[in-house]
Phi, psi and omega in degrees: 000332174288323198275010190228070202261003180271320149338287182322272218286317180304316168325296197296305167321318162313324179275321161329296203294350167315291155353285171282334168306317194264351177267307159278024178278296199316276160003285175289310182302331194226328209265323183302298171321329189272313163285326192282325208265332192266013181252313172265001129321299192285004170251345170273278152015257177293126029288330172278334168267007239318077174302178193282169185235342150271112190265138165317192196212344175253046178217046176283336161281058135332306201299300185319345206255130210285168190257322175320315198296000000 
């Protein structure tokens, strides 16, 4: 592999990009969807209870947060 590394790196490249394909697959498919679906909860959420729709900023668990607190 030293004495070739453009060989090397050619070798190499089918499997990053595998990588990485699977990696911005997981992302655009499962982690966006999820934030955008736990977001228009929480806005359905207060339109129903109808809470303020502006949250502190030192409060992001709010829905979680215990009344004992």
């Amino acid at each position: 592999m030293l004495n070739y590394p453009t060989l090397s790196i050619i070798l190499i490249l089918p499997f990053s990009l595998m990588f990485v394909f699977a990696l911005f697959g997981l992302i655009i498919n499962v982690l966006l969807p999820f934030i955008f679906a736990l977001w228009i909860a929480n806005w359905v959420y207060g339109v129903i209870i109808g809470s303020s729709m502006v949250k502190p900023m030192y409060e992001p668990f709010w829905v979680v947060r215990s009344k004992k607190l």
